[in-house]
C-alpha positions in Angstrom: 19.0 2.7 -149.4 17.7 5.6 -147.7 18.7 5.4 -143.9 16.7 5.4 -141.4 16.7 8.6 -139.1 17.2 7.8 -135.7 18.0 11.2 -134.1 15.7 11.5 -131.1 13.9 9.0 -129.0 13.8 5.5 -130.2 11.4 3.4 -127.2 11.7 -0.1 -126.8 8.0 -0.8 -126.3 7.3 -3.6 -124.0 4.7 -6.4 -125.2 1.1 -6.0 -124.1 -0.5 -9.4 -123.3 -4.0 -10.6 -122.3 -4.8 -12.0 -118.8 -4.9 -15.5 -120.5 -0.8 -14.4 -121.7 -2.2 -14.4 -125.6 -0.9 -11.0 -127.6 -3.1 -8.4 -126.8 -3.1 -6.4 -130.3 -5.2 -3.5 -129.3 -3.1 -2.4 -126.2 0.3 -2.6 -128.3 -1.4 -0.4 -131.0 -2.3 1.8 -128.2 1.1 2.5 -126.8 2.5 2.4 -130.1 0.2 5.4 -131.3 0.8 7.1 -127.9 4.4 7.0 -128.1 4.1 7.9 -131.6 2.2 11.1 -130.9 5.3 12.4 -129.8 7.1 14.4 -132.7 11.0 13.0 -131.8 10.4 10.0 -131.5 11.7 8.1 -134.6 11.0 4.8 -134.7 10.0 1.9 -132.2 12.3 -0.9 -131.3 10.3 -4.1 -130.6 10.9 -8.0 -129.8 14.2 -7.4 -127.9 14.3 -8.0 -124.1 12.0 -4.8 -123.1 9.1 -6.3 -125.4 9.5 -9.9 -124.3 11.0 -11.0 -127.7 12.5 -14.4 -127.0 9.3 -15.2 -124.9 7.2 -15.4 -128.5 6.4 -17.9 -130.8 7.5 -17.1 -134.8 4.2 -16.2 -135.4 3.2 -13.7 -132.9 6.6 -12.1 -133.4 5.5 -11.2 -137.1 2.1 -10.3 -136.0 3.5 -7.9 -133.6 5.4 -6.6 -136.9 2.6 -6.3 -138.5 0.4 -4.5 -136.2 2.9 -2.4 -135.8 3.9 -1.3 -139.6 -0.3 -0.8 -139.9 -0.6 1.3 -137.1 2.2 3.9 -137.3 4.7 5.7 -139.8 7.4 5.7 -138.0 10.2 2.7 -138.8 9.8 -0.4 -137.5 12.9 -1.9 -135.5 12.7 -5.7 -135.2 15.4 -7.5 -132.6 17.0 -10.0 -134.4 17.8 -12.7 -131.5 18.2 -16.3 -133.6 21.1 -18.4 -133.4 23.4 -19.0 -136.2 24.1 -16.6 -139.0 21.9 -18.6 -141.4 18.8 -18.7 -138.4 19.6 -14.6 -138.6 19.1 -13.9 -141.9 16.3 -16.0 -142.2 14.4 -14.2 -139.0 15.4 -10.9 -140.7 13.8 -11.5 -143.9 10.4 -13.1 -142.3 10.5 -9.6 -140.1 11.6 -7.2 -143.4 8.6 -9.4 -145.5 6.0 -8.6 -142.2 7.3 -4.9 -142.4 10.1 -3.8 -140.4 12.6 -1.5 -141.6 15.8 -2.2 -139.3 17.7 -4.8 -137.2 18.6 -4.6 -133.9 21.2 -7.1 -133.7 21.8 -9.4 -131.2 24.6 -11.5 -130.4 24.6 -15.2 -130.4 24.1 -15.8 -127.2 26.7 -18.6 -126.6 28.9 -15.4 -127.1 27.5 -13.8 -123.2 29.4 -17.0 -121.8 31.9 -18.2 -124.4 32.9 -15.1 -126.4 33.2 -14.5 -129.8 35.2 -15.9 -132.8 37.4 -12.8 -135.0 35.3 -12.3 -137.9 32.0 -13.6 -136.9 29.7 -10.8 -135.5 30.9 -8.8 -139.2 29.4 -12.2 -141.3 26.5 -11.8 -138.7 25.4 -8.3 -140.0 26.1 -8.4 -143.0 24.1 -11.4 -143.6 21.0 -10.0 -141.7 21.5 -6.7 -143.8 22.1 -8.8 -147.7 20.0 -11.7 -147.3 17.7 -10.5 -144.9 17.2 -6.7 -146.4 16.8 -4.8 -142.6 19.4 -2.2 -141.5 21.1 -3.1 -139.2 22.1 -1.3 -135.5 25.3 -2.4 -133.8 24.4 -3.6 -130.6 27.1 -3.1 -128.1 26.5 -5.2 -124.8 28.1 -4.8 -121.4 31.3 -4.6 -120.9 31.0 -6.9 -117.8 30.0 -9.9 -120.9 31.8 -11.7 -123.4 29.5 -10.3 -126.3 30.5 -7.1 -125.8 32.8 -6.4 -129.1 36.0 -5.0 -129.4 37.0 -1.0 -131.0 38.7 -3.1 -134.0 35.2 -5.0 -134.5 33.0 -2.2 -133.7 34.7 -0.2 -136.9 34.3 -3.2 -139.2 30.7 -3.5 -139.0 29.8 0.5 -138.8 31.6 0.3 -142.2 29.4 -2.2 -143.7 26.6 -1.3 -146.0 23.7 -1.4 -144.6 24.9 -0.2 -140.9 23.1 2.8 -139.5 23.4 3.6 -136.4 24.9 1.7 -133.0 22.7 1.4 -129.8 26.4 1.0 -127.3 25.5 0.3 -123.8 29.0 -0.6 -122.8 29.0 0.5 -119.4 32.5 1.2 -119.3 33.1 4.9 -119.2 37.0 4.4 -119.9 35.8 2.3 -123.1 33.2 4.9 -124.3 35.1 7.8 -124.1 37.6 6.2 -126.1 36.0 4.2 -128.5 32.6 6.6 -129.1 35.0 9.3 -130.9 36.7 6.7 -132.7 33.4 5.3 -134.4 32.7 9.3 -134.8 35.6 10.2 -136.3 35.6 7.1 -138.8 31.9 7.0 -139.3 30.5 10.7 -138.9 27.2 9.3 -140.6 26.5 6.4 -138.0 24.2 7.7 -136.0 25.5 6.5 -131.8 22.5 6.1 -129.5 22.8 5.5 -126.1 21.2 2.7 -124.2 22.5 3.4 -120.3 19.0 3.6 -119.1 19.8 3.1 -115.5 22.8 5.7 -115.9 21.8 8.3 -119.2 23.0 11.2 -118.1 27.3 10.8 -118.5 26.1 9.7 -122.4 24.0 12.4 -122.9 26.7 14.7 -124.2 28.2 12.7 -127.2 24.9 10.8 -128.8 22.4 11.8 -131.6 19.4 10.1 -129.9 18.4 7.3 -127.6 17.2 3.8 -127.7 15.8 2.8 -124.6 13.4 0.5 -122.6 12.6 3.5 -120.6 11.2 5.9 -123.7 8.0 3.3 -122.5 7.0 5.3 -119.5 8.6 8.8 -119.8 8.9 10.1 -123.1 8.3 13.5 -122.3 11.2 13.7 -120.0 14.1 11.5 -122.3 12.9 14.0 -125.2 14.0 16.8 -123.4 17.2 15.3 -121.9 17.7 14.3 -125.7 17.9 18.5 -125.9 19.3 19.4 -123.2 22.3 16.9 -124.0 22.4 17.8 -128.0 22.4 21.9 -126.7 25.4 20.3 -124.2 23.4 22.2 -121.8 24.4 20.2 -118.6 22.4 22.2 -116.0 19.4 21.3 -117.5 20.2 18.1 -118.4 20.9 17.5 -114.7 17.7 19.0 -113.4 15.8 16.2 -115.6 18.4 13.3 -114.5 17.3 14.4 -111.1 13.7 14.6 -112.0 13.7 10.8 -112.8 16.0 9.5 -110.7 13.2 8.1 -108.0 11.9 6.2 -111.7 15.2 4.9 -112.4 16.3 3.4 -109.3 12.8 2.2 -108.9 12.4 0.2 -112.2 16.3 -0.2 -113.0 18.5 -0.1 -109.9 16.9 -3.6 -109.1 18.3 -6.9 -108.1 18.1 -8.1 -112.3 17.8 -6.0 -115.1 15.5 -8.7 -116.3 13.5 -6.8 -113.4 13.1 -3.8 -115.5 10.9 -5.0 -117.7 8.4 -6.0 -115.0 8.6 -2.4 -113.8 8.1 -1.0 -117.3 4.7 -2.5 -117.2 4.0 -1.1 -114.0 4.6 1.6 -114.9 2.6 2.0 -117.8 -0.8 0.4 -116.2 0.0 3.4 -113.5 0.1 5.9 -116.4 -3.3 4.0 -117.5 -1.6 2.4 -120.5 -2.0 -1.0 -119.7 -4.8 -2.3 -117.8 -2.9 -4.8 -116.1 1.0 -6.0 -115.9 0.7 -9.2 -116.9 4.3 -10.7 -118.2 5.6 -14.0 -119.6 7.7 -16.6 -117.8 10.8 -16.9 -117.1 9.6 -13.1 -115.7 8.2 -13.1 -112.4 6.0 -10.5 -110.7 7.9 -8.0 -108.1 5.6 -8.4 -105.7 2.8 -6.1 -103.9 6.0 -3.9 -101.9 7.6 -3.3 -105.2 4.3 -2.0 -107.1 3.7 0.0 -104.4 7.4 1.4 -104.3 7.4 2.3 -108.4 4.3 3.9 -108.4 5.3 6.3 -105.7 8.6 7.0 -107.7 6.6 7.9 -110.2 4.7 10.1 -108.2 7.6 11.6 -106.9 9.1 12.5 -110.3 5.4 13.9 -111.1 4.5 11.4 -114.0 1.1 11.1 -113.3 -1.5 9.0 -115.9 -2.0 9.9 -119.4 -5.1 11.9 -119.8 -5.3 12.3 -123.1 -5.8 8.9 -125.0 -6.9 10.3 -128.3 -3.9 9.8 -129.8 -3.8 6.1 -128.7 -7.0 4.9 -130.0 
């Protein structure tokens, strides 16, 4: 297996629909290329909350896939979402067959509410990684949830075969300064990506790359915090946190995180990405006010509309 390189920016494109809600294949493929046009980024996470992944049938999940793999060379990162260990491994070998490359592994959700069972997130990945043939990314959830996993747990499935990288969004600064060194210090090849992306900059200093909803609408900027934070140059690092913070509050200091994704494609039909934000229940639009309100924070930060489309066509 060679591993997947992860070091940089990893975006978490959202889905592109139609105005009738169908797939809209020519605007994913043109975000896709335009992200891709950037030299760190490394791969493109799709079908986990950012992209609306839940919210698709089977089918336009592997078509997604596949548009994907034919459009770009960069890896393709498909969230893994089903239920069961057995519904896992089967999702991950439809999605390695379509042409992804990794697994971004999500818990069973039953776990958010009633926690986990000792033993049972390791079968999870190791099944999706052997049966299903994707490498997998340790997924570590909030703190504030019962899915989040345990420094014992973590260790056990960063040791597995197959296990490349961890995308840790803890939220818990007392738990990731602990438990980041720990995975670091008995892993130095697993690659730690942050996924904070309504608080980056405390996680800039200790991570290899990012993988984040956000690398939708500001690549530019999340590249060069990526520097800043691997040259632990904090001043600068600061000066770009700054920069964006009118974005961040405005897309994910909002009443639901859920929210965020809403914003996201806001924000990329003011950037002249998408033509329109059109989104997929349960979502529901933010409303006139809050349009208006994230396109001035972007504004404000000075991300204006992509002129240069070449790279998207």
């Amino acid at each position: 297996m060679q591993p997947m390189d992860l070091r940089g920016l990893n975006p978490a494109p959202v889905t592109a629909f139609n105005k009738d809600g169908s797939l809209d294949i020519e605007a994913n493929v043109r975000i896709a290329k335009w992200l891709t046009s950037f030299d760190d980024v490394k791969s493109l996470v799709i079908l986990g909350h950012a992209g609306e992944g839940t919210f698709l049938t089977t089918e336009e999940r592997l078509e997604l896939i596949r548009a994907y793999k034919d459009a770009v060379d960069v890896p393709i990162i498909a969230g893994i979402t089903g239920e069961g260990t057995k519904v896992a491994a089967e999702e991950a070998k439809r999605s390695f067959d379509a042409g992804a490359t990794g697994a971004l592994v999500y818990p069973n959700h039953g776990w958010l509410r009633f926690g986990f069972q000792k033993g049972a997130p390791q079968d999870r990945y190791k099944a999706i990684y052997e049966e299903g043939g994707l490498q997998t990314i340790l997924f570590q959830y909030p703190a504030a949830t019962k899915a989040n996993y345990d420094l014992d747990t973590q260790l056990e499935i960063a040791a597995q075969e197959g296990c490349v990288a961890t995308k840790n969004g803890v939220r818990d600064m007392k738990r990731w300064y602990v438990e980041i060194p720990a995975l670091k210090e008995a892993q130095p090849d697993l690659q730690v990506l942050s996924c904070h992306d309504e608080w980056l900059l405390p996680t800039m200093f200790d991570v290899d790359g990012l993988l984040v909803g956000y690398g939708n609408i500001a690549p530019e900027l999340l590249i060069d915090l990526i520097h800043a934070g691997k040259a632990q140059d904090y001043t600068a690092a600061r000066a770009i946190f700054e920069r964006l913070l009118p974005v961040t509050r405005a897309v994910y200091h909002r009443g639901s995180h859920m929210e965020g994704t809403v914003a996201l494609k806001i924000g990329l039909r003011h950037r002249g990405l998408l033509d329109h934000a059109t989104i997929r229940e349960p979502l529901k639009d933010l409303g006139e006010a809050a349009e208006r309100e994230i396109e001035a924070a972007f504004e404000a930060a000075g991300i204006g509309r992509v002129e240069n489309l070449m790279a998207a066509e």
